[in-house]
C-alpha positions as CSV (number, residue, x, y, z in Angstrom):
1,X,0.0,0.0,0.0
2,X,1.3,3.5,-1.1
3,X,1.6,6.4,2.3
4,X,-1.2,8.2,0.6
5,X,-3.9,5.5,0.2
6,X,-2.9,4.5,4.2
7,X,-2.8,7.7,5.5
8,X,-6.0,8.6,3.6
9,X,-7.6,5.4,5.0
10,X,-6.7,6.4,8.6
11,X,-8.5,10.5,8.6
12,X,-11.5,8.7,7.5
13,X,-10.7,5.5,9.7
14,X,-11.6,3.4,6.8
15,X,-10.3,-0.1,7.7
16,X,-10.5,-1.7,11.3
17,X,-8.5,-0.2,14.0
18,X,-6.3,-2.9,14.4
19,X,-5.6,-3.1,10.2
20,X,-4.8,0.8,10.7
21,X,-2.4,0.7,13.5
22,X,-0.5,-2.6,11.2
23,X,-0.7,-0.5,8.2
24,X,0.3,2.6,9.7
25,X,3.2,1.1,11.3
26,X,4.3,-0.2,7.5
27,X,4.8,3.5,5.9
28,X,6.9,5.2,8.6
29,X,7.1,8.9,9.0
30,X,6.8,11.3,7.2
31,X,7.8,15.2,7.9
32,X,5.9,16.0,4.5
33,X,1.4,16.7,4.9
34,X,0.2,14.2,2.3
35,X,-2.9,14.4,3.5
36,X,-5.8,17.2,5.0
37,X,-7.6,16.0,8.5
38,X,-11.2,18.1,8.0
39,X,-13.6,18.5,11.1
40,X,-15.8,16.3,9.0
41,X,-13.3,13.4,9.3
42,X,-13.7,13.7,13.4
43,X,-17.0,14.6,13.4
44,X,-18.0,11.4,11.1
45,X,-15.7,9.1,13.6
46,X,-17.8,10.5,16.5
47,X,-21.1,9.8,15.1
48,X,-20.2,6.2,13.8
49,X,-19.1,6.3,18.0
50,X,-22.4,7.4,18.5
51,X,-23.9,4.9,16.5
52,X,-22.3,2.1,18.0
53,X,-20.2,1.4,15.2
54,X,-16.9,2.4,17.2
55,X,-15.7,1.8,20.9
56,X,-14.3,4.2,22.7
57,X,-10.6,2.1,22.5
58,X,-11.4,2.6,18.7
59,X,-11.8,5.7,19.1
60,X,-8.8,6.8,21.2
61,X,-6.2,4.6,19.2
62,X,-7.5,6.5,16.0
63,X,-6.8,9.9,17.7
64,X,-3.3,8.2,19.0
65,X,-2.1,7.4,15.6
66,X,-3.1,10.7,14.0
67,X,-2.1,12.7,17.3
68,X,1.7,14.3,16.3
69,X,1.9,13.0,12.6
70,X,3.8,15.7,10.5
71,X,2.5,13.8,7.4
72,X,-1.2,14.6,8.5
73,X,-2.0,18.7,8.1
74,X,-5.4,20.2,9.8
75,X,-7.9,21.8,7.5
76,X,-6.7,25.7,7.4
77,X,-8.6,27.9,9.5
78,X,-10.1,24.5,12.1
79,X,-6.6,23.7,13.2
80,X,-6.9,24.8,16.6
81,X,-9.9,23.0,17.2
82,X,-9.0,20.2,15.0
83,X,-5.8,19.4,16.8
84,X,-7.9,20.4,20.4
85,X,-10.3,17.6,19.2
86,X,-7.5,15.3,18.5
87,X,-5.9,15.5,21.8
88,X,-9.0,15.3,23.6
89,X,-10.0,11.8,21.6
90,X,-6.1,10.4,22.4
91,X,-5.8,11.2,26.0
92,X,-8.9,9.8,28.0
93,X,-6.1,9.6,31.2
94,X,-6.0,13.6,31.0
95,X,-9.6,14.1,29.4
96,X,-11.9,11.5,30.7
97,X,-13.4,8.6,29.0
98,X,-15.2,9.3,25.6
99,X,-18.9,9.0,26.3
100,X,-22.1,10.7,25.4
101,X,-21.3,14.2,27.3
102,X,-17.6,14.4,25.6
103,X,-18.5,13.4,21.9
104,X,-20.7,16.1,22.4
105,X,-18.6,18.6,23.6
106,X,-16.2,17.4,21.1
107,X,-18.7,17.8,17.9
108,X,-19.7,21.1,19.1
109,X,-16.5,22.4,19.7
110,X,-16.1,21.4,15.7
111,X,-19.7,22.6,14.4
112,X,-19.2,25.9,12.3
């Protein structure tokens, strides 16, 4: 798999968690943004939490392997809250747990 098609199906947590963090692992580093992480990319992994689709673990390690990636840039102008959002999701030690009250502080922190 080329670094674009992985790191493309990581923002929009594509494949199964445990696929992603393999995969991920494959390409390296890079100090290079290949790719654009969009509020709509978090805000779509929060309602498929929402959902049921996704743990909480899911959605932590997610955060973790995005959290810090030079090869991953923020949509301009949501950056702030984008890599707010980010930390918050990777850090439930610091943050708290994701659970209903968080996602939707979270998403509202990311609405327009």
């Amino acid at each position: 798999m080329n670094r674009d098609s992985v790191l493309s199906d990581l923002i929009t947590f594509g494949k199964p968690i445990d696929v992603l963090v393999a995969i991920v692992g494959d390409v390296g580093w890079s100090e290079t943004p290949e790719v654009v992480l969009t509020t709509d990319h978090i805000l779509s992994v929060l309602r498929r939490f929402q959902a049921g689709e996704l743990t909480a673990a899911d959605v932590e390690a997610w955060a973790d392997l995005i959290e810090c990636r030079e090869d991953i840039d923020y949509q301009p102008e949501r950056d702030e809250e984008i890599l707010e959002a980010i930390y918050v999701l990777a850090n439930p030690v610091l943050n708290g747990l994701l659970d209903e009250a968080l996602t939707d502080q979270v998403i509202a922190s990311l609405l327009p």
